[in-house]
C-alpha positions as CSV (number, residue, x, y, z in Angstrom):
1,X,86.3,105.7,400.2
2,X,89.6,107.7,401.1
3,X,90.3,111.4,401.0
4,X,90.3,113.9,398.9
5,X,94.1,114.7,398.6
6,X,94.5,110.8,398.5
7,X,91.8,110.5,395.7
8,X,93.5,113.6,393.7
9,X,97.3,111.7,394.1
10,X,95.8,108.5,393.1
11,X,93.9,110.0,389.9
12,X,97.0,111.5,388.7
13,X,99.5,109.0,388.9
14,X,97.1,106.6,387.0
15,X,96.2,109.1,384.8
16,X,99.7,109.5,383.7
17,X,101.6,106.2,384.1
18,X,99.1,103.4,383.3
19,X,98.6,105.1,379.4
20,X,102.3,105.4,379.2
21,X,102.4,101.6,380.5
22,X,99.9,100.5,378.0
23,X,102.2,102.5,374.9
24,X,105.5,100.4,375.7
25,X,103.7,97.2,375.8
26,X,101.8,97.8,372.5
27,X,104.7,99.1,371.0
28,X,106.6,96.0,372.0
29,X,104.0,93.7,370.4
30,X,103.9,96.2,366.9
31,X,108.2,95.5,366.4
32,X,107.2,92.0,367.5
33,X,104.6,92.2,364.3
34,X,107.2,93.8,361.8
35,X,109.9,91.8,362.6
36,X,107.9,88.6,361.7
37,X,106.0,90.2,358.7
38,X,102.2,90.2,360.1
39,X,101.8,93.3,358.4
40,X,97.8,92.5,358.3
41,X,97.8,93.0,362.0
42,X,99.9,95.8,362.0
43,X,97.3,98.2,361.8
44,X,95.4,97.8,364.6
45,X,97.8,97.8,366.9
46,X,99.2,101.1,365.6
47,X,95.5,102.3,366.4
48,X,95.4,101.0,369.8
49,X,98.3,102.5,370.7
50,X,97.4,106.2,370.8
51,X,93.7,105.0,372.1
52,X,94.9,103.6,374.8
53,X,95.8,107.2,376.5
54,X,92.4,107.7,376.4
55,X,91.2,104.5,378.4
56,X,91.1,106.8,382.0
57,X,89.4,109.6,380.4
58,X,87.2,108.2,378.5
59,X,86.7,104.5,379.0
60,X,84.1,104.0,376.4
61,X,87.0,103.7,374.3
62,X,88.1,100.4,375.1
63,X,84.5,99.2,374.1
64,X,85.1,100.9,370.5
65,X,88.1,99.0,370.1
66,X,87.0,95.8,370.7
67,X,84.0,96.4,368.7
68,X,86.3,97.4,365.7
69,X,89.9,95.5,366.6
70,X,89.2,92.3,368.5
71,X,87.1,91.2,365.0
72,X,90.6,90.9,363.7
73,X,92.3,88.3,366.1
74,X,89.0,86.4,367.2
75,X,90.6,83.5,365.2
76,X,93.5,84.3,364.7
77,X,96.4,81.4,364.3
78,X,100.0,83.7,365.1
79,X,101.3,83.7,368.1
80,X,101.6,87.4,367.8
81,X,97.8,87.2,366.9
82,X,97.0,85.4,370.2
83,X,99.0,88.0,372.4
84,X,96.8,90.5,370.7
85,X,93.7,88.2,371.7
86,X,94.6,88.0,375.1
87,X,95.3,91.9,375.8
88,X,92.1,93.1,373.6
89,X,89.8,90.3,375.4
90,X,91.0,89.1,378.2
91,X,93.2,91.9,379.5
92,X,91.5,95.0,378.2
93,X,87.8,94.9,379.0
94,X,87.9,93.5,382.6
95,X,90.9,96.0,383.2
96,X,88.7,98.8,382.0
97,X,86.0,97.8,384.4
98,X,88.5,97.6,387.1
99,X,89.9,100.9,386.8
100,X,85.9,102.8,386.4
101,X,84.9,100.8,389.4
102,X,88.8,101.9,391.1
103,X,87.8,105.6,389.8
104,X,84.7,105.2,391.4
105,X,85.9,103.9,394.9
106,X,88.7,106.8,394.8
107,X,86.0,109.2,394.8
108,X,87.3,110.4,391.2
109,X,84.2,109.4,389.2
110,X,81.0,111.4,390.2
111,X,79.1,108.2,389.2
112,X,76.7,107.0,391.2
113,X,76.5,103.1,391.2
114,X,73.4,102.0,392.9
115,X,72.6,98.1,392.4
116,X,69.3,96.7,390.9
117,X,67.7,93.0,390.8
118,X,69.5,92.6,387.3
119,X,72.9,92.7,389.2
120,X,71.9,90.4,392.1
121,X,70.7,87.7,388.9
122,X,74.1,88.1,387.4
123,X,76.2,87.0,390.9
124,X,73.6,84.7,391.1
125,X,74.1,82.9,387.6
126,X,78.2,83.4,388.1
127,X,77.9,81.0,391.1
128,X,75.7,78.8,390.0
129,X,77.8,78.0,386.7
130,X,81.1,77.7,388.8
131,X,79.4,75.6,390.9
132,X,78.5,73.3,388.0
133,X,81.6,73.5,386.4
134,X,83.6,72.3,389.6
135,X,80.6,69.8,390.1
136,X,80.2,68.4,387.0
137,X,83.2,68.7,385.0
138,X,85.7,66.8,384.7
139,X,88.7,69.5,384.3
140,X,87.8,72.3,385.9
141,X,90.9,74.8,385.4
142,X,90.4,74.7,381.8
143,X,86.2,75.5,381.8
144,X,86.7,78.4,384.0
145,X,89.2,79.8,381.4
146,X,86.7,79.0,379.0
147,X,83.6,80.6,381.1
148,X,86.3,83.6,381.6
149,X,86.3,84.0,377.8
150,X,82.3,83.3,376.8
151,X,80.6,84.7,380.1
152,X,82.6,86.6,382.4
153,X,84.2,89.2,379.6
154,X,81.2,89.8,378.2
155,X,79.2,90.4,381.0
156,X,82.2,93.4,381.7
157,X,81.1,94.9,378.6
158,X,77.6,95.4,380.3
159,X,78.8,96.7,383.7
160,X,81.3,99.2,381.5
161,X,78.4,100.7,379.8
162,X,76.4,101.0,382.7
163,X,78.8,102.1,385.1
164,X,80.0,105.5,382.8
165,X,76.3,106.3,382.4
166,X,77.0,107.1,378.3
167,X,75.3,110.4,377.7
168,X,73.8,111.2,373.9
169,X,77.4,112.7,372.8
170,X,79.2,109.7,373.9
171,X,76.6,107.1,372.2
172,X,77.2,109.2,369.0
173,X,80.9,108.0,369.5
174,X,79.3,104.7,368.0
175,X,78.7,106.0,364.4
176,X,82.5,106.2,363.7
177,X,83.2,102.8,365.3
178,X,80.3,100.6,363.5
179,X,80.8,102.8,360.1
180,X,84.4,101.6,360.7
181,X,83.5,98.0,361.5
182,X,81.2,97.6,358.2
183,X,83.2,98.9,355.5
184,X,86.0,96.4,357.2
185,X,83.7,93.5,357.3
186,X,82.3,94.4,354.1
187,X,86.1,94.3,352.3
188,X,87.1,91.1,354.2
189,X,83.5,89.5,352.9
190,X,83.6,90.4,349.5
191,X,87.4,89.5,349.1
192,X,86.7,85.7,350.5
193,X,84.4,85.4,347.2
194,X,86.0,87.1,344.5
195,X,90.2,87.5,345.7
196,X,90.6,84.9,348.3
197,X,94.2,84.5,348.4
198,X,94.7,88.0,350.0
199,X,93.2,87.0,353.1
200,X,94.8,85.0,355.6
201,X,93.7,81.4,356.1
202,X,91.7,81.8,359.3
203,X,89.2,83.6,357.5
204,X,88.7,81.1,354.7
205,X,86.5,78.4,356.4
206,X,83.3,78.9,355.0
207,X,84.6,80.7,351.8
208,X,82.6,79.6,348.7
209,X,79.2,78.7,351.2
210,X,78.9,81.9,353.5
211,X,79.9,85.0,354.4
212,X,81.6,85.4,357.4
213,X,83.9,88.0,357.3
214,X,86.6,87.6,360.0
215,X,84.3,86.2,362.2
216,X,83.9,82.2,360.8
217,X,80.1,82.4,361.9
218,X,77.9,83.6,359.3
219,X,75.2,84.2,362.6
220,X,77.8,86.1,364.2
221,X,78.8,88.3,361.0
222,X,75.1,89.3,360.3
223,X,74.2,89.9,364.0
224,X,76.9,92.5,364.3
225,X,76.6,94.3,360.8
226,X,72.6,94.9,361.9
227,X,74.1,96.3,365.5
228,X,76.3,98.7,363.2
229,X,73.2,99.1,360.8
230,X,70.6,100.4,364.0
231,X,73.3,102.4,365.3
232,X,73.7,104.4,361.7
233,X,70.0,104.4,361.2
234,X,69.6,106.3,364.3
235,X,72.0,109.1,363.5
236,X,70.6,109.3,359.8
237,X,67.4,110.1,361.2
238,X,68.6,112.6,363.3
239,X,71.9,113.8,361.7
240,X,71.8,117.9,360.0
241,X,75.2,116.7,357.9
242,X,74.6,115.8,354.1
243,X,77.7,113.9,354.4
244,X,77.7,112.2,357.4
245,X,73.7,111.3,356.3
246,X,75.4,110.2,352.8
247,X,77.6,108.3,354.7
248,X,75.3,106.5,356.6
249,X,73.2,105.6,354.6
250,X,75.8,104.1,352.1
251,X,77.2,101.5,355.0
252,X,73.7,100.9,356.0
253,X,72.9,99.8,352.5
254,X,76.4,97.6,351.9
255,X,75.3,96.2,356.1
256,X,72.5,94.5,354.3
257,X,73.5,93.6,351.1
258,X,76.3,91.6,353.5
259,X,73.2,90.1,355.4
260,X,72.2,89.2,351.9
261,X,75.6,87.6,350.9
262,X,75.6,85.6,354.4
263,X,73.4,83.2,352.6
264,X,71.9,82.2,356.0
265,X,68.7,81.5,356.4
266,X,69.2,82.2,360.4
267,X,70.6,85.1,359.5
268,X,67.7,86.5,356.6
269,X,65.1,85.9,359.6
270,X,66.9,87.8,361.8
271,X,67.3,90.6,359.2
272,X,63.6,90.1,358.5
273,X,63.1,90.9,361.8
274,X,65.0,94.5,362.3
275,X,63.9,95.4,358.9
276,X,60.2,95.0,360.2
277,X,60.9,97.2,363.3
278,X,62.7,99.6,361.4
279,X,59.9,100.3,359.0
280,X,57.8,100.6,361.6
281,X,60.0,103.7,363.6
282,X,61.6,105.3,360.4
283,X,59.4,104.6,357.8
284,X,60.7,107.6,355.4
285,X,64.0,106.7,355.5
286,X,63.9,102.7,355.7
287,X,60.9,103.2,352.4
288,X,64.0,105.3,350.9
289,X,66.7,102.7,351.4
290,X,64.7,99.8,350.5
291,X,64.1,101.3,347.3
292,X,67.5,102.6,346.4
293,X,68.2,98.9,347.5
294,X,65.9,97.3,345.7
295,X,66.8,98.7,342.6
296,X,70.7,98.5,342.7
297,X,69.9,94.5,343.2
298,X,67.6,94.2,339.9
299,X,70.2,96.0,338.2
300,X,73.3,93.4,339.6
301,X,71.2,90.6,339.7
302,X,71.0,90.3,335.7
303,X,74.2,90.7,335.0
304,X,77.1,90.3,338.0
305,X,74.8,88.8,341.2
306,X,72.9,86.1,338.9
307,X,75.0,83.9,340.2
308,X,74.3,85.0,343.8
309,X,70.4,85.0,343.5
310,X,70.5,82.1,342.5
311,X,72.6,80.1,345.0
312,X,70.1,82.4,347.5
313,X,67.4,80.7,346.2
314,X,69.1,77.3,346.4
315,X,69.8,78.2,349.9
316,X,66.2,79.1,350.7
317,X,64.7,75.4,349.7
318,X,67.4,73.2,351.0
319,X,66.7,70.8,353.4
320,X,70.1,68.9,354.1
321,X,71.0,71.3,356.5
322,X,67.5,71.9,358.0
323,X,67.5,68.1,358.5
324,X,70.6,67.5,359.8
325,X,69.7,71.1,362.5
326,X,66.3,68.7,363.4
327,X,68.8,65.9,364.3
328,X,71.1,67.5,366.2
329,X,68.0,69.4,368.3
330,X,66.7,65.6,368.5
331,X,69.8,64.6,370.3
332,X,70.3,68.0,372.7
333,X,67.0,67.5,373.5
334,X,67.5,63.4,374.7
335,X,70.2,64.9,376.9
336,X,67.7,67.6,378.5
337,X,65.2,65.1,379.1
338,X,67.5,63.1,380.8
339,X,69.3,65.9,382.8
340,X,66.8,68.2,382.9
341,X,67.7,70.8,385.8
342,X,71.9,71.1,386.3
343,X,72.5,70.0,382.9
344,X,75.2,67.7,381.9
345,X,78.0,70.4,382.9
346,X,79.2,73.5,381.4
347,X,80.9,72.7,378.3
348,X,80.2,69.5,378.6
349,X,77.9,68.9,375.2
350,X,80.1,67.6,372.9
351,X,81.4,64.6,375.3
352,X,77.8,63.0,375.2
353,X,75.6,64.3,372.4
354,X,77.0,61.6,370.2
355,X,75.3,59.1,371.8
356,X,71.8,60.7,371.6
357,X,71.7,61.2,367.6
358,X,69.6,58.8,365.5
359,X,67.8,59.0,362.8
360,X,64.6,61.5,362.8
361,X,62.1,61.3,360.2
362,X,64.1,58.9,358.2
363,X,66.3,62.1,357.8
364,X,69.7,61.5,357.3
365,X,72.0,61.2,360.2
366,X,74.1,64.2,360.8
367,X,78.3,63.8,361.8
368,X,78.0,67.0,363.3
369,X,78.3,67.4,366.9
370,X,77.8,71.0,367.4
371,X,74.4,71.9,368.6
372,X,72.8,74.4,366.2
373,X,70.4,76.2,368.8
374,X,72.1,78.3,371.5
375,X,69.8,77.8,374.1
376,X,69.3,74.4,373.8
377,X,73.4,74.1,374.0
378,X,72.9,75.9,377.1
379,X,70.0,74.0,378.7
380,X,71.9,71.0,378.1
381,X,74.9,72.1,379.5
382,X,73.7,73.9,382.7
383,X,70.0,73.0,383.1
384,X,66.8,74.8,383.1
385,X,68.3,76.3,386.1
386,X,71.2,77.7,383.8
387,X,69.4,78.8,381.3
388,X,66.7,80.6,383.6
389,X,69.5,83.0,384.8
390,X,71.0,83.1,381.6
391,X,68.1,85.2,380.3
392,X,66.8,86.5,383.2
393,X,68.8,89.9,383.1
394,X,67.2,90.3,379.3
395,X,63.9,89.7,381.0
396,X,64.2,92.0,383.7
397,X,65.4,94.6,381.5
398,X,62.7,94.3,379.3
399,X,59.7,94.6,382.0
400,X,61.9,97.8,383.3
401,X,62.2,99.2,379.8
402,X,58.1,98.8,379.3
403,X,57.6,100.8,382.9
404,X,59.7,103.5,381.9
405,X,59.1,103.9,378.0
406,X,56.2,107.1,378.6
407,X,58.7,108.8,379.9
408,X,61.7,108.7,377.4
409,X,62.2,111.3,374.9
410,X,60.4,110.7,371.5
411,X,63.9,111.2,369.5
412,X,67.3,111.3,370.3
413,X,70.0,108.4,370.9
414,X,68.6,107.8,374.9
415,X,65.1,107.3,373.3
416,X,62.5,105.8,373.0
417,X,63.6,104.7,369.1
418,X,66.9,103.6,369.9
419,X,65.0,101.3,372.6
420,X,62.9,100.0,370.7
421,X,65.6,98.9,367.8
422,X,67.9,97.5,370.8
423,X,65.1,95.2,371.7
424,X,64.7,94.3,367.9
425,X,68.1,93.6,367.9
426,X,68.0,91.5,371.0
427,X,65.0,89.3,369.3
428,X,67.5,89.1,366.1
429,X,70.0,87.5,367.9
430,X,67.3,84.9,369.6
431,X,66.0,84.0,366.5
432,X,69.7,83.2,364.7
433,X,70.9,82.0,368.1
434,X,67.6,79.1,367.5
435,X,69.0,78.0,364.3
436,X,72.6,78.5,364.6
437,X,75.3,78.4,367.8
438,X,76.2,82.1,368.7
439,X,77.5,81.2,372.3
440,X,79.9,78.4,371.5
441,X,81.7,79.0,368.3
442,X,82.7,82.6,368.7
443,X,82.2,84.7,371.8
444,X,82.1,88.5,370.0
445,X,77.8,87.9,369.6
446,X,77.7,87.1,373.1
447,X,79.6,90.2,373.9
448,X,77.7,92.2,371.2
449,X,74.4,90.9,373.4
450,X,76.0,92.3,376.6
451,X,76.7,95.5,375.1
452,X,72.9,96.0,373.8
453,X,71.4,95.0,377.3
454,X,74.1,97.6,378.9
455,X,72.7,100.1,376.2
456,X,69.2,99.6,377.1
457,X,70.4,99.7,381.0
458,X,72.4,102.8,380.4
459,X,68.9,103.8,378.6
460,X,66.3,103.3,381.3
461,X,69.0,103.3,384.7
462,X,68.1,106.9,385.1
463,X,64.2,106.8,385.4
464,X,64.7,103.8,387.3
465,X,66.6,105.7,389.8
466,X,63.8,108.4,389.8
467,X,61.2,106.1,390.6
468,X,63.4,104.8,393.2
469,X,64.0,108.0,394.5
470,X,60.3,109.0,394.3
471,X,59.4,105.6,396.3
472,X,62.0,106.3,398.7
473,X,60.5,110.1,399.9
474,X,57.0,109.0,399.8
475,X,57.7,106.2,402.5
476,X,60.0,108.5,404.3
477,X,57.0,111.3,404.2
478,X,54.4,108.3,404.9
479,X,56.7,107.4,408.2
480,X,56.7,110.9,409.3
481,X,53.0,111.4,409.1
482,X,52.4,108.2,411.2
């Protein structure tokens, strides 16, 4: 720590010079856009450029914007696109992190960071897959830029959310943001069926078969429009505002009719999933949306969605693709039966999981060699071992949360609701993540999975430091009275 003077200097000048830093260099990249007509892109730029001011006060913000902007780039194929890539992923969450944990050392921040199991399972998974990556790999330099990109970032998204300790005004700042983030998804989804050619190429891989919006995983796009969805459910059921509750409900409604259009089977389980915890918490206003639902679908589905029911139904009962998911399981599985505890190496699946696929069940054999069940991709690839510390922060989490639920408020965003719907939405993404690859393919559901366990941390962190508190006196009065 340093003084006070020294902490006051050091606040001001970044305060004032790193925002202004942050406006040339995104204006820079905006000129850089115009001049080479990327006009789609122009846009969120021009948004990040007055947001970024607001990164020291409020560092939140840079966890908005990559929820609503980063969608945009994830694959994007300009080289203007990729600049935008690298400063909204690579550049702008672990710098956030940087300058709260900076604010934090400098005395500025009145945060107290105190350090629990989960964080000592974290350092302890971060070695472990370095380890295996320099052990077991045959180009290092280029897995740890991959790890930087699929782990590392991600796992900044949790330690920014816990380390600002959101209070219920700032978690509201979410409703904006996800409202945002459907309505854009929604667009993008609903144009790659019906006017493809306005969208740019990267957006059309799966056009015709799923939806994806700009996301190329239809796992991916259905995980994060049921994020949005909870969040928007929550402040319906608590918001006074006929508008904002109009509002709300109308993106909730077009964040599952999008889960609908995903025509994903992964995806409808998940959905099932939420849907059945939802009822359960908010059974007014889920019995209300269901059944404005429900009808608006019998009337479409005569008339303009025929088409789409019936290619839903098609979808249900196929079983090409469930076979060829069995075969490629098959093969992951031959590789974790032969490497069961370090894995094969991180990244490392696709060099040898060609040689493990034959024919199951006389069902077809699949040319695919992408595995189709996160975890498995990951036991593969790192072990049991791996895989253990992979989910052993969500476990932790989870015991903690069920110690502390009695004493969480009944309403509210810090809740016991909101809890409850995080952990729905953590079992969402393990059940798409079993029938689909949410880890490999794109990297926004793994941060999207990070920022739900820093929710639920940011959640149950403060009873947690209460009980530690409590434990702490009673030994200290204990030791006195001996």
């Amino acid at each position: 720590m340093i003084s006070g003077k020294q902490s006051t200097v050091a606040a001001l000048l970044l305060s004032r010079f790193l925002p202004l830093l942050l406006g040339i260099v995104l204006s820079f990249v905006a000129a850089y856009l115009i001049l080479n007509d990327n006009l789609v892109f122009l846009v969120p730029v021009l948004f990040l450029i007055p947001a970024s001011v607001l990164f020291l006060h409020y560092p939140f913000v840079s966890i908005l914007i990559w929820l609503v902007i980063y969608p945009f780039f994830i694959h994007t194929l300009d080289p203007s696109g990729r600049y935008m890539y690298w400063i909204l992923h690579r550049a702008m969450i672990p710098g956030t992190l940087v300058i709260v944990i900076a604010l934090y050392m400098l005395d500025v921040s009145k945060k107290k960071i105190r350090l629990h199991a989960v964080d000592f399972f974290i350092l302890i998974y971060f070695f472990y897959a370095v380890a295996n990556i320099f052990l077991l790999t045959a180009n290092p330099s280029t897995k740890l830029i991959h790890f930087y990109d699929r782990i590392i970032v991600p796992i900044c998204i949790f330690y920014i959310v816990r380390f600002i300790s959101l209070t219920e005004k700032d978690m509201k700042w979410l409703v904006p943001a996800v409202t945002i983030l459907i309505w854009m998804q929604t667009i993008i989804g609903l144009l790659s069926w019906f006017q493809p050619g306005m969208l740019p190429v990267q957006w059309l891989g799966r056009a015709g078969e799923r939806t994806t919006g700009t996301f190329g995983n239809p796992g991916v796009f259905t995980t994060t429009l049921l994020f949005c969805a909870v969040i928007l459910i929550q402040y319906y059921s608590t918001s006074k505002s006929p508008y904002g509750k109009l509002i709300s409900f109308v993106s909730i409604g077009a964040a599952f009719f999008m889960v609908f259009l995903s025509f994903s089977r992964g995806s409808w389980l998940g959905a099932a999933i939420v849907v059945a915890g939802l009822l359960y918490l908010y059974p007014k206003q889920m019995f209300r949306l269901l059944t404005v639902l429900f009808v608006i679908f019998v009337i479409l589905s005569v008339g303009f969605l025929s088409f789409y029911v019936e290619f839903a139904t098609e979808r249900l009962f196929t079983e090409s693709t469930a076979q060829g998911r069995i075969v490629g399981a098959a093969a992951t599985l031959g590789m974790i039966r032969d490497k069961p505890i370090f894995g094969w190496g991180y990244g490392n699946h696709e060099l040898y999981d060609e040689q493990y696929r034959t024919r199951v069940f006389d069902f077809a054999f699949s040319g695919e060699n992408s595995s189709h069940n996160t975890y498995l991709l990951i036991t593969a690839e790192l072990g049991i071992v791996g895989i253990l510390l992979y989910l052993l922060p969500a476990i932790w989490l989870f015991f903690k949360s069920r110690k502390v639920l009695p004493e969480l408020p009944r309403a509210g965003f810090l809740g016991r609701p909101i809890l409850f719907m995080l952990w729905f939405l953590i079992i969402d993404q393990i059940a798409v993540a079993a029938l689909t690859d949410l880890i490999e393919s794109n990297w926004y559901s793994t941060g999207v999975w990070w920022l739900i366990l820093g929710l639920i941390m940011n959640i149950i962190e403060p009873y947690l430091r209460k009980n530690q508190d409590m434990e702490e006196t009673t030994v200290q009065l204990s030791g006195r009275t001996i």
